[in-house]
C-alpha positions in Angstrom: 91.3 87.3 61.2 90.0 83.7 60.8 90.5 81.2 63.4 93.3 79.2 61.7 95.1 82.3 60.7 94.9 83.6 64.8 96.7 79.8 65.1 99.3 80.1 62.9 100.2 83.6 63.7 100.8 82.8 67.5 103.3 79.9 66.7 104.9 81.6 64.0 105.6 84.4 66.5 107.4 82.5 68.9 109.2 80.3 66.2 110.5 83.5 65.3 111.7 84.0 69.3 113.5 80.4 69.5 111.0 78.4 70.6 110.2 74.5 69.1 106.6 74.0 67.8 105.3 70.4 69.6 102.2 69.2 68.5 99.3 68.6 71.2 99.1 66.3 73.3 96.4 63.0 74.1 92.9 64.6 76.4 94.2 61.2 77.8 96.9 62.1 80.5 99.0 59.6 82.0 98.5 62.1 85.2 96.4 59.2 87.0 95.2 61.8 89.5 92.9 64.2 86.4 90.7 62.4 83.8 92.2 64.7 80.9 94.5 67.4 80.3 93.3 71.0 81.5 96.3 72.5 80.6 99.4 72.9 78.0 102.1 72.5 80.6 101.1 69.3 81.3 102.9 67.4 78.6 105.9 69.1 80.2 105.8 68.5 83.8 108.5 66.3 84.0 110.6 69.1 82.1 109.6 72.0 84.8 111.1 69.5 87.2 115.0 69.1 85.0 114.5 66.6 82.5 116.0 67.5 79.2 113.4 68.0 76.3 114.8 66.3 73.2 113.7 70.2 71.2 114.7 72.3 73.8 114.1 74.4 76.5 111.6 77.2 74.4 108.7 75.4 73.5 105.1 76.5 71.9 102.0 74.2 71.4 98.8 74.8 70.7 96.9 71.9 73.0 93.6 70.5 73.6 91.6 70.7 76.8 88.6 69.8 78.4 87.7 70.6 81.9 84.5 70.2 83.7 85.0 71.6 86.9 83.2 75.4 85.1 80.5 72.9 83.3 77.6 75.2 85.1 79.5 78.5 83.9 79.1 76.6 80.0 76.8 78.9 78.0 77.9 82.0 79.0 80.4 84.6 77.0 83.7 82.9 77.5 83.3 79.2 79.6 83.4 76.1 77.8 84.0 72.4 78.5 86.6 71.7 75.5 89.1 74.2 74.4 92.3 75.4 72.9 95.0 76.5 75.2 98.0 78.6 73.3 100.9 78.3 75.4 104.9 79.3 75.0 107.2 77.4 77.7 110.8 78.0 78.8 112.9 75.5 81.2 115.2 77.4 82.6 115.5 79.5 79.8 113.7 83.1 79.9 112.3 84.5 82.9 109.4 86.8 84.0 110.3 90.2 82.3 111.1 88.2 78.9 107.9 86.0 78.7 105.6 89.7 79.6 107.2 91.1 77.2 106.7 88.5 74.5 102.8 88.7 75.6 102.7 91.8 75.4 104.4 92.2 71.9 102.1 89.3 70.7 99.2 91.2 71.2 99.5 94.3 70.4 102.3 94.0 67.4 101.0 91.0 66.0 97.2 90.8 67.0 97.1 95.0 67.1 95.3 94.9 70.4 94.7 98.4 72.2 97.7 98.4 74.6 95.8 101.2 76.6 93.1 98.3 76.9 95.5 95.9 78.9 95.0 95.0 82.5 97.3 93.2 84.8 96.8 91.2 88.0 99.8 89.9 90.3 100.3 87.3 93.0 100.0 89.7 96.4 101.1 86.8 98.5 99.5 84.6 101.4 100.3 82.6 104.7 102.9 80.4 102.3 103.9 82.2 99.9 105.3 85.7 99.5 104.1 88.4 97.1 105.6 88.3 93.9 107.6 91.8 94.0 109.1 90.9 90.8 106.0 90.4 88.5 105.1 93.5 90.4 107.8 96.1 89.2 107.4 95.3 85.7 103.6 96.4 85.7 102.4 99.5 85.1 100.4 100.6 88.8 97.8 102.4 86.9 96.8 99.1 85.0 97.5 96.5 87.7 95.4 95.3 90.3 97.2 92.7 93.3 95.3 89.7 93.9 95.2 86.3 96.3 95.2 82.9 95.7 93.5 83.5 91.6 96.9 84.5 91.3 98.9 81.6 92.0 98.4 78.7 89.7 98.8 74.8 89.9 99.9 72.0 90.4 97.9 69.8 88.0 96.5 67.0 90.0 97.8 66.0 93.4 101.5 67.1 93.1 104.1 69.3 90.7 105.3 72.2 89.4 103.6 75.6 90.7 103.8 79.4 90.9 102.7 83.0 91.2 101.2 84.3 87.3 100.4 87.2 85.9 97.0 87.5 84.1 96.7 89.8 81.3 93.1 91.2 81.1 91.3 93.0 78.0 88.7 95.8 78.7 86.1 95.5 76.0 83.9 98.0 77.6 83.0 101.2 80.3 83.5 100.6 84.0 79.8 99.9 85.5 80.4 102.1 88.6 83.1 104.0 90.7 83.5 100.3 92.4 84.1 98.2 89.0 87.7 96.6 88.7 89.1 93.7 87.6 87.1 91.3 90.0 83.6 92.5 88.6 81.2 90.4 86.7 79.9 93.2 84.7 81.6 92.1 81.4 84.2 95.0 81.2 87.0 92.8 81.6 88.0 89.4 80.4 91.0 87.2 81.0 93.2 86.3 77.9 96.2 84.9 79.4 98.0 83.1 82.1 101.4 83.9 82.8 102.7 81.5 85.2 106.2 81.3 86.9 106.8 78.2 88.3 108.9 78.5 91.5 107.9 76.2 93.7 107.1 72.4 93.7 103.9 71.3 95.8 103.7 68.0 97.7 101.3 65.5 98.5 101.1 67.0 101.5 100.5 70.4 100.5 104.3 71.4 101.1 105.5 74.0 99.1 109.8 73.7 98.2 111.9 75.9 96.1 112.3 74.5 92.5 115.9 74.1 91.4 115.0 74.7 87.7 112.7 78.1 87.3 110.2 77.4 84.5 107.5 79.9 82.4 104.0 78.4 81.0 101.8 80.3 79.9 98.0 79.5 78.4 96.4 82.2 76.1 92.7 81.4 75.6 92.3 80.8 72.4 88.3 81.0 71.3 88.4 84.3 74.0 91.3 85.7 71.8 89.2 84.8 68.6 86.2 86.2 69.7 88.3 89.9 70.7 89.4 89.8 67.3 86.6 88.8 65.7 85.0 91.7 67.7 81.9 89.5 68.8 80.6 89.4 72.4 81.1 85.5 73.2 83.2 83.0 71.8 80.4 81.1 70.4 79.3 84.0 67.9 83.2 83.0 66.4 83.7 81.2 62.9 84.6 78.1 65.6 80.9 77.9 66.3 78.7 79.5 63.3 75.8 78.8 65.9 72.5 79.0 64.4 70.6 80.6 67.3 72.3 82.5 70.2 70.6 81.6 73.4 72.4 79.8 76.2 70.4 76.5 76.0 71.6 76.7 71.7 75.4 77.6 73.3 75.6 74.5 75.5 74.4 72.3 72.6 77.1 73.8 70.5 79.9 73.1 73.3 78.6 69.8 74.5 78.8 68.5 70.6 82.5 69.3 70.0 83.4 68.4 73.4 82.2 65.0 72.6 83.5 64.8 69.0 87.5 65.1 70.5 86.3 62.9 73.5 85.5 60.0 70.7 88.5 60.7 69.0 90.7 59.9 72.1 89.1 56.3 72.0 86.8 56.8 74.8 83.1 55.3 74.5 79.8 56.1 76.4 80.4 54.0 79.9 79.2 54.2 83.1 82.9 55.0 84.6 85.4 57.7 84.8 86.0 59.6 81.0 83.5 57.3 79.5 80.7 58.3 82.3 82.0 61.8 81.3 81.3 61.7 77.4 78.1 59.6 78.5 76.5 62.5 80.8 77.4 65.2 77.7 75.5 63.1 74.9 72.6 62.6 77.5 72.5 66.5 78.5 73.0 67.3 74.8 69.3 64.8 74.6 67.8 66.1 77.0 68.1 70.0 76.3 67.5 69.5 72.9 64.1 68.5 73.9 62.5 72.0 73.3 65.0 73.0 70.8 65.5 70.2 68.3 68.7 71.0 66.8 70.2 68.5 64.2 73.2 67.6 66.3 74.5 64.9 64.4 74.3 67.1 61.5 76.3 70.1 63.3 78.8 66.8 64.6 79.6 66.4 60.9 79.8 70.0 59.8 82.0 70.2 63.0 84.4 67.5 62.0 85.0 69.2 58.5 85.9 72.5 60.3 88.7 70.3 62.4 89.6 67.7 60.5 92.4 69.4 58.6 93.9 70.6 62.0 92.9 67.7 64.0 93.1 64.9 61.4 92.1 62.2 64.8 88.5 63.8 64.3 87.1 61.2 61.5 83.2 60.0 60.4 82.8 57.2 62.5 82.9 59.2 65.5 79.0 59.9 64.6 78.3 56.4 64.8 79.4 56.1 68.4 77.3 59.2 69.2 74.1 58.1 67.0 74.8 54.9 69.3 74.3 56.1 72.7 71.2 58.7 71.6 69.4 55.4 70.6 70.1 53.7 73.9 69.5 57.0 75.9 66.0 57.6 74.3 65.1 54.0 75.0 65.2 54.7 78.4 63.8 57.4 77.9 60.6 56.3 76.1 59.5 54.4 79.5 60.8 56.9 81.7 58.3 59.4 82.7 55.6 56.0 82.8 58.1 54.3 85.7 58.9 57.8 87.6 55.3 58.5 87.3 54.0 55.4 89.0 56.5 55.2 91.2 55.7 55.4 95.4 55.1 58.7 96.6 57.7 60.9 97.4 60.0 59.7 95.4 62.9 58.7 97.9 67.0 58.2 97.5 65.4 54.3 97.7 63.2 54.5 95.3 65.1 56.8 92.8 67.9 53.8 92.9 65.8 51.5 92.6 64.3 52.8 89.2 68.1 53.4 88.1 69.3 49.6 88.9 66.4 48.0 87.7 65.5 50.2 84.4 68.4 52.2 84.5 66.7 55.8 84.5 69.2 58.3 85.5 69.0 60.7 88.6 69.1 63.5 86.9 66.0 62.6 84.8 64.0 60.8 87.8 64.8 64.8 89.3 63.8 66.7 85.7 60.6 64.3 85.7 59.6 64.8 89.3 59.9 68.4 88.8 57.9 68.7 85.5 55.1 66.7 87.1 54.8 68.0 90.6 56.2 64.9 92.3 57.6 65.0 95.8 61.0 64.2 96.2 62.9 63.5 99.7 66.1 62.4 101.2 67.2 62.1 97.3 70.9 62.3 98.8 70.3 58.9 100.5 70.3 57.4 96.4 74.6 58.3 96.8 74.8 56.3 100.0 72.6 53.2 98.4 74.6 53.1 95.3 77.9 53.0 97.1 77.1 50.4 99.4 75.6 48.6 96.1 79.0 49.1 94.4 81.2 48.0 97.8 79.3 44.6 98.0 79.6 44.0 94.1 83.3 45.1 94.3 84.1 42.6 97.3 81.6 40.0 95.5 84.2 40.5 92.3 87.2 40.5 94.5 86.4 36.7 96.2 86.1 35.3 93.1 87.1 37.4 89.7 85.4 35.1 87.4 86.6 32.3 89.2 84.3 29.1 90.7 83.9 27.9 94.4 86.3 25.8 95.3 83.8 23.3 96.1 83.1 23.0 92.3 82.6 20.0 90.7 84.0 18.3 87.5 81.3 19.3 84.9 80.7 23.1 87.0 85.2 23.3 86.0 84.8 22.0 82.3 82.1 24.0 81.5 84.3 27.3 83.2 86.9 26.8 80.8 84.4 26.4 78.0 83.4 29.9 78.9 87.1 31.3 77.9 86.7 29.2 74.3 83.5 30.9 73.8 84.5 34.3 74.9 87.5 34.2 72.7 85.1 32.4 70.0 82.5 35.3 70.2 85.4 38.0 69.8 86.6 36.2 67.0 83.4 36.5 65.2 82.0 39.4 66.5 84.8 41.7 66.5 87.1 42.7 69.5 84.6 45.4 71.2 82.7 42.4 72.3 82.9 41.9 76.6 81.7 39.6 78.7 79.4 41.2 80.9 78.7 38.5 83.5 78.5 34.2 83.6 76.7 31.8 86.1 78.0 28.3 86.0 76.7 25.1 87.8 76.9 21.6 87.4 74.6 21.2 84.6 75.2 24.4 82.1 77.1 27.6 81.5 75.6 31.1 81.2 77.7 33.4 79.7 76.4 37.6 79.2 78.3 38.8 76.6 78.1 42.9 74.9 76.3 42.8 71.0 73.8 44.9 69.3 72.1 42.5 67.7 71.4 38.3 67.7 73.4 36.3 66.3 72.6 34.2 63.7 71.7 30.0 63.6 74.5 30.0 61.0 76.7 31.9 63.5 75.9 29.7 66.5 76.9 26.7 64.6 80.1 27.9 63.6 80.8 29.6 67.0 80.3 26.0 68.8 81.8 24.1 66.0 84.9 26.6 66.6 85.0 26.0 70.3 84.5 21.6 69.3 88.1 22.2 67.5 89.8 23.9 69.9 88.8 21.2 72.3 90.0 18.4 70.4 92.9 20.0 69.7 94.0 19.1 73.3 95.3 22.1 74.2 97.0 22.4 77.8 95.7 24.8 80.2 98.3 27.1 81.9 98.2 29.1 85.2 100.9 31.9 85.4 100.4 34.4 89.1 101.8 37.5 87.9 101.5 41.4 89.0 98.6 43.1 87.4 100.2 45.4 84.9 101.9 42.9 83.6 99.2 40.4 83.2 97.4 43.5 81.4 100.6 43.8 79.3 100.7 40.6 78.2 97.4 40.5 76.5 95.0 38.9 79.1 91.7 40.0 78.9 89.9 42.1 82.1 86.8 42.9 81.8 85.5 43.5 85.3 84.9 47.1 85.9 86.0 46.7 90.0 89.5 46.8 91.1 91.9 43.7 90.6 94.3 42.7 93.3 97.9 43.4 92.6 98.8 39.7 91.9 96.5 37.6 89.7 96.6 34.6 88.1 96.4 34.2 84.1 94.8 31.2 82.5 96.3 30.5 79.0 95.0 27.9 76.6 97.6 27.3 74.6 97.9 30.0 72.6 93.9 30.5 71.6 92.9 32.2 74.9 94.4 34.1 77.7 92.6 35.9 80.4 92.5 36.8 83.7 90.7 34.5 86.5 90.5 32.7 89.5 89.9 29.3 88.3 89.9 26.3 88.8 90.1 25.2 85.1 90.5 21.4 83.5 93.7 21.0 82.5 93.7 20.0 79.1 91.2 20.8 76.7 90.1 17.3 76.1 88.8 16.6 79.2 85.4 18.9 78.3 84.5 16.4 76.1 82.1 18.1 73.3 79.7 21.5 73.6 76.3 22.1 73.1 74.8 25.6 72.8 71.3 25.8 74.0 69.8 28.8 73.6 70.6 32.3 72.8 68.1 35.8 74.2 68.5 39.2 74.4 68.5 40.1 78.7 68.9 44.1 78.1 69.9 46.8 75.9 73.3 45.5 74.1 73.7 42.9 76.1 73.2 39.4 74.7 73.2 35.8 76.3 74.4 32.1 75.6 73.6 29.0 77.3 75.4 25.8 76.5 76.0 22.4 78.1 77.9 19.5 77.6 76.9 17.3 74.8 77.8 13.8 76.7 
C-alpha cells in the first residue's frame, strides 16, 4: 500500500465504527506550557475533561507532530522530529476492551498484519497508581509483557488528562537471545500504537484525581506503520522519503527538511527564541551536516512540498524562500567563522566562546565543531550558559525601565524627535511591507537613531518619500493619545511590540490619531505639530538584515 492509501484506510475504518473525521490541528498549540503539539489528543483536552464536542464523542484525526525531546534518536529506523500521529478518540463513549479490539481489527483485517506477530505491554502499577488489571485480562499472557512508568502516558505539558495504555508491538524479526523481550534494542520489536486510557487527571503539583468522564486516545505511528507495510527496515526507505542515499547523516537531512517545511507553514520564521530558535537550529544542522554530503535540499524542499501539498494544502512555494533566506545568513557567518574561532585566545573559554557569539554571532555549537576539527582547547564551556543569562537579565531589566520609552529628564527636542520615531516606524512598514521591526533607537537632544529589520537599502527616491510621508502626517496636526491598558489587550488592539523581553502586565499605548499605535513608555509631544519638520540624514547598513536611519529636526 502507498502512503495515502495507509491514510485513508485508517479513517475510513473508524468512519465505519461511528467515529467523526476532524481535520489536524495547528503545530502551534495554545498549550502555553509545549512549543507544538506532540500528540493527537491534544486538540481534545478540554473534551477528556467534559466539554461537549460539537461532532461527538467518537472522533478520528490524522494530526501533525513535531517533538524534539528524541532529536538525538533522529536517523535511526523509526525516530523522527516531525510526524503523523493516527489516532481514534472516545469521551465517555467506548472503553478499553472496545478501543483493543478496534486496533486489533485495524491491523490485521484491514492492514492484514500477522496477528501471531502482535505484542502487548500493560501498566503493572507504581507508588501512585495501581496496575491496570483490566488492560491486563484482555491480553493474551503468552504475548504480554507488564511494564512501569513507559506504560502510563501524559499529561501534555504541566497539567491534564492521563492514564495507564496499552502498546501494541510488531515483531519484524528472531529473538537475539534467551534474554530478548519487549525492552530489547535488537530491532525485533517495534512499537506501532499507543492505547491510552485516561483515568486520572494530573495537577500542577503532580496530584493524581479520579476523572469523572473516562476517555480513550490512542496514537498509531504512522511512517512506522508505512514502513511495516511497505516491508522496508526504517521509515525513511518509505515512498514518504524516496531518500537518495541511506546513511544516517542522509536520514537526518531528509527529517530535518520536512520538519522545517510544516514549521514554515505554521508562520514561524528563523529567530533566536522559542519555535523560531527551533526551526533556526534545524536549517543550521541541516548546513552544517550537509558539509560532507552536499545534498540539494532546497531541491528535495520542493519535491517534498509536491508530495504534501495535496494533503497538506498550508505547505506552499514560498516556504523555500524563507529557508533559502536563513542558509544565506547562516553561511555568512559561517564564511568568517573558522578565521575568528581560530584566532581566538587560547583555550577557548565559556568567556570567550560568548564573546565571539555576541559580537559576530557564531553559534556554540560551531565555535565546539571548529575547536574540535582544529585541535583547539576548550574549558569551562558551561560558563558561556551563565554569561549569556546574566547578558539577557540586564537587557531584560534595561527593557523593562524604559520599553522604548525616554528619561524623564528628556528634553523638548530628545520628546519630538521620540514620537518622530513612531511616524517613521509606521512610515517604513508602510513602504517596506509589515515584516519590517524596529530593532533598537537611541535618541538625544540633537537626532534620532532608529535600527529597523530590511534586506536591502533603501533607495534616495524611497527616503524622500518616506520623510515626505512622515512631513504630512505632521502637519496634519494629529493628537497624541496615551491609553494604560492590560497587555493582551493592548496586543489586541493592534499596537505594535516588538521587544523580544517580557512586558509588564499594564502598559501604556501611544496612538497618533489613527496613523500609529504602539506600545511605549513615552513621554511624547502632544500634538503632531509641535515636531515642526524632519530631516533624514543618513541611512547604513549596521549588520546582517538590519538597516539604520538617522534624522533630525529640520528647524
Amino acid at each position: 500500500m502507498k502512503s495515502k492509501q495507509i491514510r485513508k484506510r485508517f479513517t475510513k475504518y473508524f468512519i465505519k465504527k461511528g467515529h467523526k473525521h476532524v481535520p489536524s490541528s495547528s503545530l502551534i498549540t495554545d498549550d502555553s506550557s509545549v512549543l507544538f503539539t506532540t500528540a493527537g489528543m491534544q486538540q481534545f483536552k478540554k473534551n477528556f475533561l467534559g466539554e461537549k464536542h460539537e461532532l461527538g464523542d467518537r472522533l478520528v484525526s490524522v494530526q501533525k507532530c513535531l517533538r524534539t525531546s528524541d532529536i538525538d534518536e533522529v536517523g535511526d529506523d523509526s525516530h523522527l522530529t516531525f510526524f503523523e500521529m493516527l489516532g481514534n478518540f472516545s469521551f465517555g463513549d467506548y472503553w478499553k476492551k472496545e478501543a483493543l479490539d478496534m486496533a486489533v481489527e485495524f491491523l490485521t483485517k484491514k492492514c492484514k498484519l500477522d496477528k501471531d506477530k502482535l505484542w502487548f505491554t500493560y501498566f503493572k502499577g507504581n507508588k501512585d497508581i495501581p496496575e491496570d488489571k483490566e488492560s491486563k485480562e484482555l491480553l493474551d499472557p503468552q504475548k504480554t509483557f507488564a511494564c512501569g512508568d513507559d506504560n502510563f502516558w501524559g499529561p501534555t505539558g504541566n497539567e491534564g488528562p492521563c492514564g495507564p495504555t496499552i502498546e501494541i508491538h510488531y515483531e519484524l524479526g528472531k529473538p537475539c537471545s534467551d534474554k530478548c523481550d519487549i525492552n530489547c534494542d535488537c530491532g525485533r520489536f517495534v512499537e506501532v500504537w499507543n492505547l491510552v486510557f485516561n483515568q486520572y487527571f494530573k495537577d500542577k503539583q503532580g496530584n493524581f484525581t479520579e476523572l469523572k468522564q473516562r476517555g480513550v486516545d490512542t496514537g498509531l505511528g504512522f511512517e512506522r506503520l508505512v514502513a511495516i507495510l511497505q516491508n522496508k527496515k526504517s521509515v525513511y526507505e518509505t515512498d514518504l522519503f524516496n531518500i537518495s542515499k541511506d546513511e544516517k547523516d542522509y536520514r537526518i537531512i531528509y527529517d530535518h527538511v520536512r520538519a522545517c517545511l510544516f514549521l514554515i507553514a505554521e508562520g514561524i520564521e528563523p529567530s533566536k527564541m522559542d519555535r523560531g530558535y527551533v526551526l533556526r537550529k534545524l536549517i543550521r544542522r541541516i548546513v552544517r551536516m550537509n558539509k560532507t554530503i552536499n545534498i540539494d535540499f532546497i531541491q528535495l524542499a520542493k519535491d517534498m512540498i509536491k508530495d504534501y501539498v495535496k494533503i497538506y494544502p498550508e505547505l506552499n512555494t514560498n516556504i523555500i524562500s524563507i529557508i533559502k533566506k536563513e542558509v544565506e545568513l547562516f553561511n555568512e557567518i559561517l564564511e568568517g567563522a573558522e578565521k575568528r574561532i581560530v584566532e581566538a585566545p587560547r583555550p577557548i573559554t565559556g568567556a570567550v566562546a560568548f564573546n565571539l557569539y555576541s559580537t559576530n554571532g557564531i553559534p556554540l555549537e560551531v565555535i565546539q565543531e571548529v575547536a574540535q576539527e582544529k585541535g583547539i582547547e576548550m574549558k569551562d564551556i558551561n560558563n558561556f550558559y551563565k554569561i549569556e543569562k546574566e547578558h539577557q537579565e540586564k537587557s531584560r531589566a534595561g527593557v523593562e525601565k524604559k520599553f522604548g520609552g525616554l528619561s524623564k529628564n528628556a528634553g523638548e527636542n530628545a520628546i519630538k524627535l521620540h514620537t518622530t520615531t513612531h511616524l517613521l516606524h509606521k512610515a517604513l512598514r508602510d513602504l517596506l511591507g509589515e515584516e519590517v521591526q524596529q530593532m533598537g533607537s537611541d535618541i538625544n537632544e540633537q537626532r534620532l537613531r532608529f535600527d529597523f529589520s530590511s534586506d536591502r537599502k533603501l533607495t534616495d527616491e524611497e527616503i524622500s518619500l518616506i520623510e515626505d510621508k512622515i512631513n504630512d502626517i505632521i502637519n496634519k496636526g494629529l493628537d497624541i493619545v496615551k491609553e494604560e491598558i492590560e497587555l493582551q489587550k493592548a496586543l489586541d488592539s493592534g499596537a505594535l511590540s516588538f521587544f523580544k523581553e517580557k512586558y509588564p502586565d499594564i502598559v501604556n499605548v501611544y496612538s497618533i490619531g489613527d496613523y500609529s499605535k504602539e506600545i511605549c513608555a513615552g513621554p511624547h509631544v502632544k500634538n503632531t505639530k509641535e515636531i515642526g519638520l524632519i530631516k533624514i540624514k543618513k541611512q547604513e547598513s549596521i549588520g546582517k538584515g538590519i538597516k539604520r536611519i538617522k534624522a533630525v529636526l529640520n528647524t
